[in-house]
Every structure is written in structure tokens, then in C-alpha cells.
DSSP file (Angstrom, degrees, kcal/mol; ACC not computed):
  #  RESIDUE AA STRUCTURE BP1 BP2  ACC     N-H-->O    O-->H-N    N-H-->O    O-->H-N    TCO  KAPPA ALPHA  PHI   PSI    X-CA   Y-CA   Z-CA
    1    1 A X              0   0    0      0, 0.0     3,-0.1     0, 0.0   101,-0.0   0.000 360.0 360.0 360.0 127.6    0.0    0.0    0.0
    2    2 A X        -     0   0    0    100,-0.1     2,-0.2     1,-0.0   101,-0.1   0.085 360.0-108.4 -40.8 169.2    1.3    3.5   -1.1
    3    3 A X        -     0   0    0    100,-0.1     2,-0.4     1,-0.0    -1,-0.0  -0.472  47.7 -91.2 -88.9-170.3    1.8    6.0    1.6
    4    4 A X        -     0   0    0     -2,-0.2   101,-0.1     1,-0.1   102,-0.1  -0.851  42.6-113.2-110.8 148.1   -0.8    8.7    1.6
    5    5 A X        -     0   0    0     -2,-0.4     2,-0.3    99,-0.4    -1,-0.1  -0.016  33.6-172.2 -47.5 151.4   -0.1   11.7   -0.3
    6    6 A X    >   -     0   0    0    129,-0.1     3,-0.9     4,-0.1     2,-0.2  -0.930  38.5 -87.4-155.4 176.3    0.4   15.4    1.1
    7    7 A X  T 3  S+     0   0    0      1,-0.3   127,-0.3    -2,-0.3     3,-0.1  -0.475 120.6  36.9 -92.6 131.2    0.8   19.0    0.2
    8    8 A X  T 3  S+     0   0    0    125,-4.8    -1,-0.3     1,-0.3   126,-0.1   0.123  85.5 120.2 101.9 -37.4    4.4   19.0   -0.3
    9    9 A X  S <  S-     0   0    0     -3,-0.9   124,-2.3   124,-0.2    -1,-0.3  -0.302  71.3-112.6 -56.7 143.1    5.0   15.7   -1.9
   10   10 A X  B     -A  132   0A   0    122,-0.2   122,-0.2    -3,-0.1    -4,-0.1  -0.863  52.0-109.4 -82.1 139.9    6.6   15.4   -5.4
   11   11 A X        -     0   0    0    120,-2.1     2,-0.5    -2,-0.3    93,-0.1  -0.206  29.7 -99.8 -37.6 147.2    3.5   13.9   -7.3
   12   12 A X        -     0   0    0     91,-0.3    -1,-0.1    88,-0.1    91,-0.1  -0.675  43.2-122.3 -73.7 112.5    3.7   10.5   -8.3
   13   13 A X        +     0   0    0     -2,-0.5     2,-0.3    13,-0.1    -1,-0.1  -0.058  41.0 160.0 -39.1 160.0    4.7   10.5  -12.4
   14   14 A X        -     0   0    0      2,-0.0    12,-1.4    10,-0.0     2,-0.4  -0.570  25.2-169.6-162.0 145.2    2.2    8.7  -15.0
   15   15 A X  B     +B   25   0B   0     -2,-0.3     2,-0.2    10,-0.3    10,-0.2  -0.937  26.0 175.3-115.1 131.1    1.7    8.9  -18.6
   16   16 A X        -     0   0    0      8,-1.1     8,-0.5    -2,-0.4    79,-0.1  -0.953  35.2 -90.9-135.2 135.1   -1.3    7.1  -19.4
   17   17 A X        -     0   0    0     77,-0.5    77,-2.4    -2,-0.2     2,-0.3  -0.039  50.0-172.8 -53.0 168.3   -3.8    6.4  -22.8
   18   18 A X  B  >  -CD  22  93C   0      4,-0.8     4,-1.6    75,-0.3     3,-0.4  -0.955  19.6 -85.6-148.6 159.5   -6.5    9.0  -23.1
   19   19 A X  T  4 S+     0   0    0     73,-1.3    73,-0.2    -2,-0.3    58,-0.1  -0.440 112.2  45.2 -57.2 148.4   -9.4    9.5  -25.1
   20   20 A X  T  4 S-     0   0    0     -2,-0.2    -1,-0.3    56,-0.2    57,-0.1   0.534 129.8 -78.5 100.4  39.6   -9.8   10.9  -28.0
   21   21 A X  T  4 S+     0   0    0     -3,-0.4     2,-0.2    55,-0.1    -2,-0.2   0.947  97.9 114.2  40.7  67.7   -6.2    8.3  -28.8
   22   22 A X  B  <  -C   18   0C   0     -4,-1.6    -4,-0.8    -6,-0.0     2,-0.3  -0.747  67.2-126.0-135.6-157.6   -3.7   10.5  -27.3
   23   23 A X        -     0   0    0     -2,-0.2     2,-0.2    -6,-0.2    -6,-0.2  -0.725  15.4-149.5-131.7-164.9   -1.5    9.7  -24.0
   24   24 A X        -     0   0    0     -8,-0.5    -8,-1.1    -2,-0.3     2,-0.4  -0.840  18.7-174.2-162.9 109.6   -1.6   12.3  -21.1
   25   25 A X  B  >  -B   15   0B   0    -10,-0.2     4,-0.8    -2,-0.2   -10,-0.3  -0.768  36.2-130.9-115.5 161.8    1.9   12.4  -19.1
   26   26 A X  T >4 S+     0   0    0    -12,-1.4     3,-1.6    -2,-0.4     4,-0.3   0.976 114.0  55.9 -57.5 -53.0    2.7   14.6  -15.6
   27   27 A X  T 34 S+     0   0    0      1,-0.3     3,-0.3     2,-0.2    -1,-0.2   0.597 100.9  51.4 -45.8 -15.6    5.9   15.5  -18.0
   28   28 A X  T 34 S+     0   0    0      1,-0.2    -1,-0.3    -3,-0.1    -2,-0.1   0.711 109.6  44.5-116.2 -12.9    4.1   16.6  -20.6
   29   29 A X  S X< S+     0   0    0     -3,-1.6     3,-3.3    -4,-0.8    -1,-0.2   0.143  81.1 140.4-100.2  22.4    1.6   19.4  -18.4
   30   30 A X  T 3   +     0   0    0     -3,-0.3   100,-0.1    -4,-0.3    99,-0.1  -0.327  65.3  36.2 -58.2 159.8    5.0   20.6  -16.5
   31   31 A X  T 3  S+     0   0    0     98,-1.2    -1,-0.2     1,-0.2     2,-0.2   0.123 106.2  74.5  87.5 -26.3    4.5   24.3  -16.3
   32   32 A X  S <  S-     0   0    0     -3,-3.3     2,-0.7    96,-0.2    34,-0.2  -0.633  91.1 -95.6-115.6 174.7    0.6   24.4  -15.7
   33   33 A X  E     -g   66   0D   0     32,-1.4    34,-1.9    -2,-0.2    95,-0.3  -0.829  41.3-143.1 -85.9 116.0   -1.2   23.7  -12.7
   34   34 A X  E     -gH  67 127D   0     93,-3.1    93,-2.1    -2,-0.7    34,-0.2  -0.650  11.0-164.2 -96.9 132.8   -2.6   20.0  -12.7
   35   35 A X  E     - H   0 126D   0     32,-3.6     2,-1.5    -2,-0.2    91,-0.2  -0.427  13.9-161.8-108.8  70.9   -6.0   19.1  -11.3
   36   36 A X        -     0   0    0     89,-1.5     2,-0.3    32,-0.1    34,-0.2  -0.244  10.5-178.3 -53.3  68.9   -5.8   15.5  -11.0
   37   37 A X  E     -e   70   0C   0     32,-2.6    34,-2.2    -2,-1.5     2,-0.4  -0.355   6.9-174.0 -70.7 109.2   -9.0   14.3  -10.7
   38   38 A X  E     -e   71   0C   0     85,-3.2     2,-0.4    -2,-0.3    34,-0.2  -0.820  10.8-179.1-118.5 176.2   -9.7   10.3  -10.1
   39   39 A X        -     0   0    0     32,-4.5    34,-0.2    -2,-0.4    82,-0.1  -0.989  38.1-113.2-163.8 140.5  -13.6    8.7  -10.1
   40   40 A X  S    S-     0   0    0     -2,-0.4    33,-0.7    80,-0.2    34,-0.3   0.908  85.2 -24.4 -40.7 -73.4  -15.1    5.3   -9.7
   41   41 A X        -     0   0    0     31,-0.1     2,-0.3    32,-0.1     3,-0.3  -0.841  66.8 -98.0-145.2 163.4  -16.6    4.7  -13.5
   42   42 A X  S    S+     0   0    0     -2,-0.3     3,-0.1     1,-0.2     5,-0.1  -0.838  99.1  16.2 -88.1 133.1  -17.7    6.6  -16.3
   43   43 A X  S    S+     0   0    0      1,-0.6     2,-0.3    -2,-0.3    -1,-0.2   0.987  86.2 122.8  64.3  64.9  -21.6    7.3  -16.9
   44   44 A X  S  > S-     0   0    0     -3,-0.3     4,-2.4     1,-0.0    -1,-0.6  -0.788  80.9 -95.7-142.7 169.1  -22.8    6.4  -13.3
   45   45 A X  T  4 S+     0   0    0     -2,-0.3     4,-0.3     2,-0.2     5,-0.1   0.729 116.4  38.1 -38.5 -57.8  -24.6    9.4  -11.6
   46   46 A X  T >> S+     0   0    0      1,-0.2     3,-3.3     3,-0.2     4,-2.1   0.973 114.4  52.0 -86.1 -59.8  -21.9   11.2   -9.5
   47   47 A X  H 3> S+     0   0    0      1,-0.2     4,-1.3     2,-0.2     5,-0.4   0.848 115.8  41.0 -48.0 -25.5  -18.8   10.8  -12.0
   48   48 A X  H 3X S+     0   0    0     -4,-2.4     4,-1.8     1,-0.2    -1,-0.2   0.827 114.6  56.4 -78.6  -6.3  -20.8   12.3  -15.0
   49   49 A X  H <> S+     0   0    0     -3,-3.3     4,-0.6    -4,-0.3    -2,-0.2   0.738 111.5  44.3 -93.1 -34.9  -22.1   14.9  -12.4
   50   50 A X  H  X S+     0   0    0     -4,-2.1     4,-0.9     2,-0.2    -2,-0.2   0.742 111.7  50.0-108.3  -2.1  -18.8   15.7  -11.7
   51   51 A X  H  X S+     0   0    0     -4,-1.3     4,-3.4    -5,-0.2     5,-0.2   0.837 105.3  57.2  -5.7 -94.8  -17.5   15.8  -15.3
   52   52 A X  H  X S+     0   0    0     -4,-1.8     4,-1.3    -5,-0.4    -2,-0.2   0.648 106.5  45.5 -54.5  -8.4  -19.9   17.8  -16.3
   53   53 A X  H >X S+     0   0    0     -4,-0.6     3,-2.6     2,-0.2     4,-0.6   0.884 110.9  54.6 -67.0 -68.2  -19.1   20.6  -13.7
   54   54 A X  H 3< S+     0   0    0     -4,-0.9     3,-0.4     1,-0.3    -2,-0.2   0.609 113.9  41.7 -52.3 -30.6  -15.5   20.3  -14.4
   55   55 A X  H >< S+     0   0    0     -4,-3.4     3,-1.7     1,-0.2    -1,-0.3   0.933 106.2  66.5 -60.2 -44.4  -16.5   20.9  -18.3
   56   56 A X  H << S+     0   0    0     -3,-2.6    -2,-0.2    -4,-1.3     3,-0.2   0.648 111.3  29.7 -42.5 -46.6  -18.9   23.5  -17.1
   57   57 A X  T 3< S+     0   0    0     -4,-0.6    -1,-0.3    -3,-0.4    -2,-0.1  -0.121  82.2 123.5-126.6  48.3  -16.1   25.9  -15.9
   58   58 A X  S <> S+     0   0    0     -3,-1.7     4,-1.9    -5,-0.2    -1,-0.2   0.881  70.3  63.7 -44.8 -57.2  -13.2   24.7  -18.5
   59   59 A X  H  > S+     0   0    0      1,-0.3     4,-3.1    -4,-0.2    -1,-0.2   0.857 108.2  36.6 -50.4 -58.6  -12.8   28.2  -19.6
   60   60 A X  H  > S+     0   0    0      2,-0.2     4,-0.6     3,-0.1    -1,-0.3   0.531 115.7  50.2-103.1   6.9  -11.6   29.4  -16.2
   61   61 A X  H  4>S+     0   0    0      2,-0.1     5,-2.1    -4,-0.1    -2,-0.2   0.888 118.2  45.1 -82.9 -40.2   -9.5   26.4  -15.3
   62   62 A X  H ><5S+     0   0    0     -4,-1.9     3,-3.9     3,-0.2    -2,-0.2   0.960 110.4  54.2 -15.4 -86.6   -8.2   27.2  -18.9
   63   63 A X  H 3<5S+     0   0    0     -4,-3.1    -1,-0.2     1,-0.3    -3,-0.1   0.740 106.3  46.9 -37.4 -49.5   -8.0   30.7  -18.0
   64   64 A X  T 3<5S-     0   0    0     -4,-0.6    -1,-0.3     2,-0.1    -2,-0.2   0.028 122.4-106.1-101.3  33.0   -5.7   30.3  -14.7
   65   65 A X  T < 5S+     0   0    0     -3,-3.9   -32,-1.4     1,-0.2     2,-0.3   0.865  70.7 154.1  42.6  60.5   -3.5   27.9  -17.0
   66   66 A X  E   < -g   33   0D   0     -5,-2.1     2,-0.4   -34,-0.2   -32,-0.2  -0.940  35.6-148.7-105.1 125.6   -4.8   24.8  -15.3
   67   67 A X  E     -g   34   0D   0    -34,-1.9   -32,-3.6    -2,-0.3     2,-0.7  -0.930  13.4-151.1 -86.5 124.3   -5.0   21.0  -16.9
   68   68 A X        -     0   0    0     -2,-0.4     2,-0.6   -34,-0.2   -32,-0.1  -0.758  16.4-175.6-103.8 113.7   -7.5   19.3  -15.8
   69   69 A X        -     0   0    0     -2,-0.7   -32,-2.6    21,-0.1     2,-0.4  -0.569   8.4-171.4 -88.4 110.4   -7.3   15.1  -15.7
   70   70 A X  E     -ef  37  92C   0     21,-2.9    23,-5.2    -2,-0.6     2,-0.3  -0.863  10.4-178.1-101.0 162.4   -9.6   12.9  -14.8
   71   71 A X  E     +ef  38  93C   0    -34,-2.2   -32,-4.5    -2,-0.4     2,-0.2  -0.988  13.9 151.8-149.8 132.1   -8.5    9.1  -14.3
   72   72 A X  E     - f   0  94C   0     21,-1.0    23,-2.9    -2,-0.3    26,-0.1  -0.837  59.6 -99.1-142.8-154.0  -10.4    5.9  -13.5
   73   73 A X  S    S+     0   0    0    -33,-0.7    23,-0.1    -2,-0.2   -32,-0.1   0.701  82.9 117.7 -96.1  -6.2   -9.6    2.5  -14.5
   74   74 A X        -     0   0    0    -34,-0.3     2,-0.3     1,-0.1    -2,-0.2   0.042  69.1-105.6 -41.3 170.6  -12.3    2.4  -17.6
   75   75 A X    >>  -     0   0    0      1,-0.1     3,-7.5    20,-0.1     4,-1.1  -0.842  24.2 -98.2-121.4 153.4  -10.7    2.0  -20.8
   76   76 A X  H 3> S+     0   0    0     -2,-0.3     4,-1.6     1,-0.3   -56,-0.2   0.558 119.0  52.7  -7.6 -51.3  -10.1    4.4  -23.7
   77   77 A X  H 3> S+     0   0    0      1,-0.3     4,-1.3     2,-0.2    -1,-0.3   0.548 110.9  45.3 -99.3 -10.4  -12.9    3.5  -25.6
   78   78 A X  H <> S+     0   0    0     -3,-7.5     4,-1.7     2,-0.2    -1,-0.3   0.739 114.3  49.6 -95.3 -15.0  -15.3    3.9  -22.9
   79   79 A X  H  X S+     0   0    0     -4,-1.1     4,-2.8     2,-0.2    -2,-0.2   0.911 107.1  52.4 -37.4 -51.1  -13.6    7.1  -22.1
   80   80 A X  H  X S+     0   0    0     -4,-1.6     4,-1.5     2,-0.2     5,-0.4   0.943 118.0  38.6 -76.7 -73.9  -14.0    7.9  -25.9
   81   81 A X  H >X S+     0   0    0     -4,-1.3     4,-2.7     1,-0.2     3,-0.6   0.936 117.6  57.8 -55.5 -31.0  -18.3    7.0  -25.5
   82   82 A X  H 3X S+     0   0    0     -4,-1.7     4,-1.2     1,-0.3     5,-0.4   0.976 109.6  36.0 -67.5 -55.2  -18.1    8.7  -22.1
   83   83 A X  H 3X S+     0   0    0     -4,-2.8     4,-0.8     1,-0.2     5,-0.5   0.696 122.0  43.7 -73.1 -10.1  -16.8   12.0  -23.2
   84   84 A X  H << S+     0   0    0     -4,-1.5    -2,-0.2    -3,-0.6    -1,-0.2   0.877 107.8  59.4 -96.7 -29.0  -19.0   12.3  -26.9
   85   85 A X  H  < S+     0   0    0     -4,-2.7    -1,-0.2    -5,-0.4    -2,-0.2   0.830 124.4  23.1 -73.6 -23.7  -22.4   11.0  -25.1
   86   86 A X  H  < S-     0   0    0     -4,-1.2    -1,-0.2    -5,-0.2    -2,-0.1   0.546 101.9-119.5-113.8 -30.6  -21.9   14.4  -22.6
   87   87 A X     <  -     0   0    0     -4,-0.8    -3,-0.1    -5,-0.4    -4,-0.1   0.936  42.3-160.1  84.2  35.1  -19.9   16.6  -24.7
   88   88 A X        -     0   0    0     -5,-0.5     2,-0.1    -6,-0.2    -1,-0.1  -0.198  12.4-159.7 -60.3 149.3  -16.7   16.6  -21.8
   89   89 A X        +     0   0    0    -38,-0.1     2,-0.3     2,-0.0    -1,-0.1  -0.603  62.6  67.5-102.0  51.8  -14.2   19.4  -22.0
   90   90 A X  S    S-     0   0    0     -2,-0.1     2,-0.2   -23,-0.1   -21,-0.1  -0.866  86.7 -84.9 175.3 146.6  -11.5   17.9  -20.2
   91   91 A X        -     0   0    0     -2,-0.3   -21,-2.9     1,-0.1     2,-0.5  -0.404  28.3-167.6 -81.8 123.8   -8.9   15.1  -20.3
   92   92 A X  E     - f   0  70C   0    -73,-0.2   -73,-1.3    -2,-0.2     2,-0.3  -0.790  11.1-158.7-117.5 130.8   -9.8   11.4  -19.1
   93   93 A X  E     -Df  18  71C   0    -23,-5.2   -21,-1.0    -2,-0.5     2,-0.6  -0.668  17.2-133.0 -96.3 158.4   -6.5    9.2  -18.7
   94   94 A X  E     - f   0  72C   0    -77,-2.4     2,-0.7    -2,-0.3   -77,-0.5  -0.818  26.5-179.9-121.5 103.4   -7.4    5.8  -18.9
   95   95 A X        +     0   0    0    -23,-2.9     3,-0.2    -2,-0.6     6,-0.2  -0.630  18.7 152.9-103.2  59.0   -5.6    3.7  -15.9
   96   96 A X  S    S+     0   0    0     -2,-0.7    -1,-0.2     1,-0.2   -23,-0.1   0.936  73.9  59.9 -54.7 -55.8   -6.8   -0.1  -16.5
   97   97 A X  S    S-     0   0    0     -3,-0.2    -1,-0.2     1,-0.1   -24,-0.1   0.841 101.0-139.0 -46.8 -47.0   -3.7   -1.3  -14.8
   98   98 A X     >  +     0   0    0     -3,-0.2     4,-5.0   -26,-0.1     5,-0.3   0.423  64.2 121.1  94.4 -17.7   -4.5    0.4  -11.9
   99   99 A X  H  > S+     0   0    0      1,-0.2     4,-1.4     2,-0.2     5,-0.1   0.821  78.0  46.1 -30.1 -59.1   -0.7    1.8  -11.2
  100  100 A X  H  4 S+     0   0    0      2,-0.2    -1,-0.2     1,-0.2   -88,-0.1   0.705 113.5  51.3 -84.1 -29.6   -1.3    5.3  -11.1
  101  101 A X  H  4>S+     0   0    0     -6,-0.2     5,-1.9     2,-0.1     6,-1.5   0.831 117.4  42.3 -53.3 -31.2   -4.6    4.6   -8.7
  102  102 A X  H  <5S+     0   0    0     -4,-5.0    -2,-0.2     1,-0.2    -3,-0.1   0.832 111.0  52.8 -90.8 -14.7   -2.3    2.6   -6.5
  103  103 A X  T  <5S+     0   0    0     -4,-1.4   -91,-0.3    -5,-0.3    -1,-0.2   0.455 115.9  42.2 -83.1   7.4    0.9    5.4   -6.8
  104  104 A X  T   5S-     0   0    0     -3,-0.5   -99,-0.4    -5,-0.1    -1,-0.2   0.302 119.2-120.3-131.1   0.4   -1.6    8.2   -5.6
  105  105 A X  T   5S+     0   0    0     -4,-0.2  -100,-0.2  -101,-0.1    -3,-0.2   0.924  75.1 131.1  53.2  77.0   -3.3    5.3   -2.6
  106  106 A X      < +     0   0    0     -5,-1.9     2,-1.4    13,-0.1    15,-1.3   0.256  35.0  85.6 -91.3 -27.1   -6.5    5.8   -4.3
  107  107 A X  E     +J  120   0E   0     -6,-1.5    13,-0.2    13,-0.2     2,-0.2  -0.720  67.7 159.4 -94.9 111.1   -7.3    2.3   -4.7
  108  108 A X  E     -J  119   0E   0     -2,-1.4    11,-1.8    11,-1.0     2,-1.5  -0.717  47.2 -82.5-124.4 168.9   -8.9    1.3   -1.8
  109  109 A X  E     -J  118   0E   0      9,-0.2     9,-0.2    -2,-0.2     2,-0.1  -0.610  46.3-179.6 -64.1  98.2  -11.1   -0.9    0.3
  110  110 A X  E     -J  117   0E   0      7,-3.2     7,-1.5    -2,-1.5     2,-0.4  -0.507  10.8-159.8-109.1 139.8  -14.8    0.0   -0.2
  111  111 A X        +     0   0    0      5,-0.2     2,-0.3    -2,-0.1     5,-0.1  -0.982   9.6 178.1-128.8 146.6  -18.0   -1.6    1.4
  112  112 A X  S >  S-     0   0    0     -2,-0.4     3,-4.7     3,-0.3    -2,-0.0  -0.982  79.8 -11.2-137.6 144.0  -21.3   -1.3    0.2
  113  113 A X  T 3  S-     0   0    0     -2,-0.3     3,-0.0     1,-0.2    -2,-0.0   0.718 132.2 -62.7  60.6   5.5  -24.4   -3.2    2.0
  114  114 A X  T 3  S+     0   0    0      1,-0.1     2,-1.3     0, 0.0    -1,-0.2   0.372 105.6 133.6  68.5  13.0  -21.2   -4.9    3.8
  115  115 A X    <   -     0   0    0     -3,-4.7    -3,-0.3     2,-0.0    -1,-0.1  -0.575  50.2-144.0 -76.8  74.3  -20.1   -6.1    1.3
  116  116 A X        +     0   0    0     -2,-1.3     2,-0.2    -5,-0.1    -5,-0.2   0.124  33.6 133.8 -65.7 152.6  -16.2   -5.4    1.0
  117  117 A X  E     -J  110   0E   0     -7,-1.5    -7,-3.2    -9,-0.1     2,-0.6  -0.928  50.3-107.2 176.8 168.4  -14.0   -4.6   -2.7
  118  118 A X  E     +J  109   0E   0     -9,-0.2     2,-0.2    -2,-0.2    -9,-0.2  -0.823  48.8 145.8-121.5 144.4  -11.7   -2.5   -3.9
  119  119 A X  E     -J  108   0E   0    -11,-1.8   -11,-1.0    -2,-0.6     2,-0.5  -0.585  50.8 -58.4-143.3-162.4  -12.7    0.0   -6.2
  120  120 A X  E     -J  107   0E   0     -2,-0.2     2,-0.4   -13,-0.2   -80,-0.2  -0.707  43.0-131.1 -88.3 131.4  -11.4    4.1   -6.8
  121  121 A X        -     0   0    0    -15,-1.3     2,-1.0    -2,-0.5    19,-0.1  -0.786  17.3-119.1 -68.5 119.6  -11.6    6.4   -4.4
  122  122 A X        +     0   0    0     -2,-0.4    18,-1.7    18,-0.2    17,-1.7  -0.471  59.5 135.0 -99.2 129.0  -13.1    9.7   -5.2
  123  123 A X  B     -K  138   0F   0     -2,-1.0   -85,-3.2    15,-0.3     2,-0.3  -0.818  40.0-142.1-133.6 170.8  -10.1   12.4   -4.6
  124  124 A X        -     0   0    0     13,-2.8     2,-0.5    -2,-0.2   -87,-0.2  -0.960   3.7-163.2-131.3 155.9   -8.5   15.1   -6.0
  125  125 A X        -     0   0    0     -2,-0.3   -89,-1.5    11,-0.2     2,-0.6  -0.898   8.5-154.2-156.9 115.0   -5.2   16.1   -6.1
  126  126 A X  E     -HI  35 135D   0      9,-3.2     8,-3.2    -2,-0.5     9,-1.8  -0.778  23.4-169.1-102.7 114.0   -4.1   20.0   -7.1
  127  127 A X  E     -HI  34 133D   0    -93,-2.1   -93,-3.1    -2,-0.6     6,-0.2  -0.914  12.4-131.6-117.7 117.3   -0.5   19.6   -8.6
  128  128 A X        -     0   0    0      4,-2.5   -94,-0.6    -2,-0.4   -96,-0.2   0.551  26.9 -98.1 -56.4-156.1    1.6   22.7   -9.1
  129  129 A X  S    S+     0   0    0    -98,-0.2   -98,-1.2     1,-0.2   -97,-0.2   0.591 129.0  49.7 -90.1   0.8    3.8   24.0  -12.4
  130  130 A X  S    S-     0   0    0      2,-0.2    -1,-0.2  -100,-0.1    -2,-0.1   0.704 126.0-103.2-104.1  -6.8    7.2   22.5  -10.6
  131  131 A X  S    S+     0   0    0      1,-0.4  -120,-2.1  -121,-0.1     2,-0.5   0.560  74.9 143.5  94.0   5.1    5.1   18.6   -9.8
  132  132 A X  B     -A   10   0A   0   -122,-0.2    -4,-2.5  -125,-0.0     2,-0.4  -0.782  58.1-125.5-100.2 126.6    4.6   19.4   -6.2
  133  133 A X  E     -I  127   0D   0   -124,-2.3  -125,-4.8    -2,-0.5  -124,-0.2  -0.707  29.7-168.9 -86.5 125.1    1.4   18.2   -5.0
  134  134 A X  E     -     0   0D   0     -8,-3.2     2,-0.3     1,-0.4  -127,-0.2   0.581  64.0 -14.7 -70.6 -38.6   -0.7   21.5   -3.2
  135  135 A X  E     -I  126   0D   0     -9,-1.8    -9,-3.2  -129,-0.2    -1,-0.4  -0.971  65.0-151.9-179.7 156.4   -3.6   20.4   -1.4
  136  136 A X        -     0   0    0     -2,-0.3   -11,-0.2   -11,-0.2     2,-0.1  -0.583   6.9-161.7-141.5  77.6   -5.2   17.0   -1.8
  137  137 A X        -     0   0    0    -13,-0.1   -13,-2.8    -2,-0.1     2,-0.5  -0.366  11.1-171.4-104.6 142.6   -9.3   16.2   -1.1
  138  138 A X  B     +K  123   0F   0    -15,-0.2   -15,-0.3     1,-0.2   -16,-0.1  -0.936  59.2  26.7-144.5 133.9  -10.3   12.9   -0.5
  139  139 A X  S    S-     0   0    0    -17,-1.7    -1,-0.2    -2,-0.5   -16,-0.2   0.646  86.8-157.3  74.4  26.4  -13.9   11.2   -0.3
  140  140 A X        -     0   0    0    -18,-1.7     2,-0.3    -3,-0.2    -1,-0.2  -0.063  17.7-152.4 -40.2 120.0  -14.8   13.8   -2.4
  141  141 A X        -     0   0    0      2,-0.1    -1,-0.1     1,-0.1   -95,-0.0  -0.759  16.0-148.0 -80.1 152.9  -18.9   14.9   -2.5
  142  142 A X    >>  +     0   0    0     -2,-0.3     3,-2.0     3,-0.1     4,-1.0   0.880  67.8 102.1 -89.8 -38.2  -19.3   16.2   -5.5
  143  143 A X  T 34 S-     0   0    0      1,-0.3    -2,-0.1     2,-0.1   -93,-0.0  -0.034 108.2  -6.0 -39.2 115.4  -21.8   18.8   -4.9
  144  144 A X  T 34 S+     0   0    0      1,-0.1     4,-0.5     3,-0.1    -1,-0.3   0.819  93.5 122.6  47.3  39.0  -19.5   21.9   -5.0
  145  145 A X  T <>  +     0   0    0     -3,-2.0     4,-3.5     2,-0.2     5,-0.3   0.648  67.0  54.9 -89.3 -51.7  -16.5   20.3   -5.2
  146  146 A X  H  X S+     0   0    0     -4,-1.0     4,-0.9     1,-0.2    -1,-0.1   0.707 103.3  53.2 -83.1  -1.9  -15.4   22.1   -8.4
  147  147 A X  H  > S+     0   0    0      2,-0.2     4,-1.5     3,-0.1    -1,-0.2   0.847 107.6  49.6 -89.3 -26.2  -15.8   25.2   -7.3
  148  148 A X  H  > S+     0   0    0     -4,-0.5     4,-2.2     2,-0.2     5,-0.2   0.928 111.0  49.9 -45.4 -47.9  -13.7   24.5   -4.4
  149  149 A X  H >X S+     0   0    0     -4,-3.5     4,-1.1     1,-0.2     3,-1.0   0.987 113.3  52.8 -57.9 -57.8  -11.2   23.0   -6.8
  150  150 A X  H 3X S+     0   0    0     -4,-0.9     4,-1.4    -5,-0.3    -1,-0.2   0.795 109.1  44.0 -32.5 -41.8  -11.6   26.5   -9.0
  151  151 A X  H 3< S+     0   0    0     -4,-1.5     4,-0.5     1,-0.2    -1,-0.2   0.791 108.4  56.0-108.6  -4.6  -11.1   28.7   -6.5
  152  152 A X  H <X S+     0   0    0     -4,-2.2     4,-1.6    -3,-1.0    -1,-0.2   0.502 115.1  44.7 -58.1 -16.9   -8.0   26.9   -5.0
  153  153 A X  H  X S+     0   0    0     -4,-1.1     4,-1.6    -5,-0.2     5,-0.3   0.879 110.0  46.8 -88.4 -41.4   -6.5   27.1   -8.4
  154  154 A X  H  X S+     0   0    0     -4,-1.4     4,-0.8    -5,-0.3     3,-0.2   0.846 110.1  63.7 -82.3 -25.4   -7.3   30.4   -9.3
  155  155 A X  H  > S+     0   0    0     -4,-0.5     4,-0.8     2,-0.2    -1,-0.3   0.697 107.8  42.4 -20.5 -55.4   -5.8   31.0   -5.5
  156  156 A X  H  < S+     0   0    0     -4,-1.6    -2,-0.2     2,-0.2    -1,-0.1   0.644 106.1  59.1 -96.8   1.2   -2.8   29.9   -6.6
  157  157 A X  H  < S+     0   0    0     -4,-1.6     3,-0.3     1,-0.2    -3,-0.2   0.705  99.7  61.9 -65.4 -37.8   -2.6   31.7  -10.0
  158  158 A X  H  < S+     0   0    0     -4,-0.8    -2,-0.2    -5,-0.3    -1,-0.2   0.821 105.0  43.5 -70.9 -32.3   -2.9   34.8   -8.3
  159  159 A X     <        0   0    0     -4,-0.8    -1,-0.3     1,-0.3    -2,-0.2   0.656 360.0 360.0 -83.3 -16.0    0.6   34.4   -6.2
  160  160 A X              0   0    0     -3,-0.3    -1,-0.3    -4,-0.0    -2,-0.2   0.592 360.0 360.0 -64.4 360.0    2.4   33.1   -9.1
């Protein structure tokens, strides 16, 4: 089991498939502010609810020269239905392997009905231009979650 992430930590590296057939690496957003989003499945109730914010205010994540990544373990080509059936603004890495859920100790033990598995956790993880992980939310509700995320970011555009 990973150790748990903190504000302060060098992010854990990944380059990963993405939708729309591209790859999406930490190396390759160096410079910008990373929002590192991870989520259970694509097109169940709260990840598309929380998609669709994070498309919703693309423009000013954009704006304070932020990328924002989501990752679960679905694969490309449901990424690829995920993102046309909704019309996403925003990059979905596709982690099957489950590496880059277990290098950020997202993949955890989950119970429903009492039933224990291990599934994603839903967290967020706000990673600066140098790779230094900022602030970290975890058990994310979604309900007003992306404005939080927004207005840390746009926080930390302003000292730059």
C-alpha cells in the first residue's frame, strides 16, 4: 500500500492512454497547474455529475493555466463513448492497470451493504507548475467540489 499523499509531496509521475487516442503524461503538463481528478466509472450518476461541472467551468480552469485530468480504470474506448455521449471538455486518462490509482493510494477498500472490494476512491489532487502536489481532497462529495477546486487554483494563479 502506497503511503498517503500530502501538500508538499513530489507527485507521483504517470503517462497514461487517453481519449480521444492520445497519451496524457505529468511530464508533458510541467508548467501548468494539474488538477488531478480520479472517479469510480464513467456514466454512473456522481462521475458524470462531476464531469460535467469540471467541463462547465473549462474556460476558467483554462484561463488560470490549469489542466484538468480525470482518471479511473475504464478504458479508452469507454472514455472515448463517455466524453461524446456528454460533450466533456477535459482530459480522461485511462488507468486499467490500476498503477497510477495505486501510486496516488487511491485504490482502496470500499464496502457497500457490507459487502467489501476495492474500487477508486473519489479524490482530487491540485499539482503545481514544478510537480509538487498543493492540497489533496479525498472522499470527495461532488456537490460543490469544483468550485472549491476552482477557486484553490485560481488562488494559486494569483501568487504566481
Amino acid at each position: 500500500m502506497a503511503k498517503e499523499l500530502k501538500p508538499g509531496d513530489p507527485a507521483p509521475k504517470f503517462d497514461l492512454p487517453a481519449a480521444g487516442a492520445g497519451r496524457i503524461s505529468l511530464g508533458k503538463l510541467k508548467g501548468k497547474t494539474v488538477v488531478l481528478y480520479f472517479y469510480p466509472k464513467d456514466d454512473t450518476p456522481g462521475c458524470t455529475t462531476q464531469a460535467l461541472n469540471f467541463t462547465e467551468k473549462a474556460k476558467a480552469f483554462a484561463a488560470a493555466n490549469a489542466a484538468v485530468v480525470g482518471v479511473s480504470r475504464d478504458s479508452v474506448a469507454k472514455h472515448d463513448k463517455f466524453a461524446a455521449k456528454h460533450g466533456l471538455k477535459l482530459l480522461l486518462a485511462s488507468d486499467e492497470d490500476g498503477t497510477t490509482c495505486e501510486a496516488y493510494g487511491v485504490w482502496v477498500e470500499k464496502s457497500l451493504y457490507g459487502r467489501k472490494y476495492w474500487g477508486v476512491e473519489r479524490a482530487t489532487f491540485l499539482i503545481n507548475s514544478k510537480g509538487v502536489i498543493t492540497r489533496v481532497w479525498r472522499k470527495v462529495r461532488v456537490p460543490g467540489h469544483v468550485d472549491e477546486v476552482l477557486k484553490e487554483v485560481k488562488a494559486a494563479a494569483a501568487k504566481a
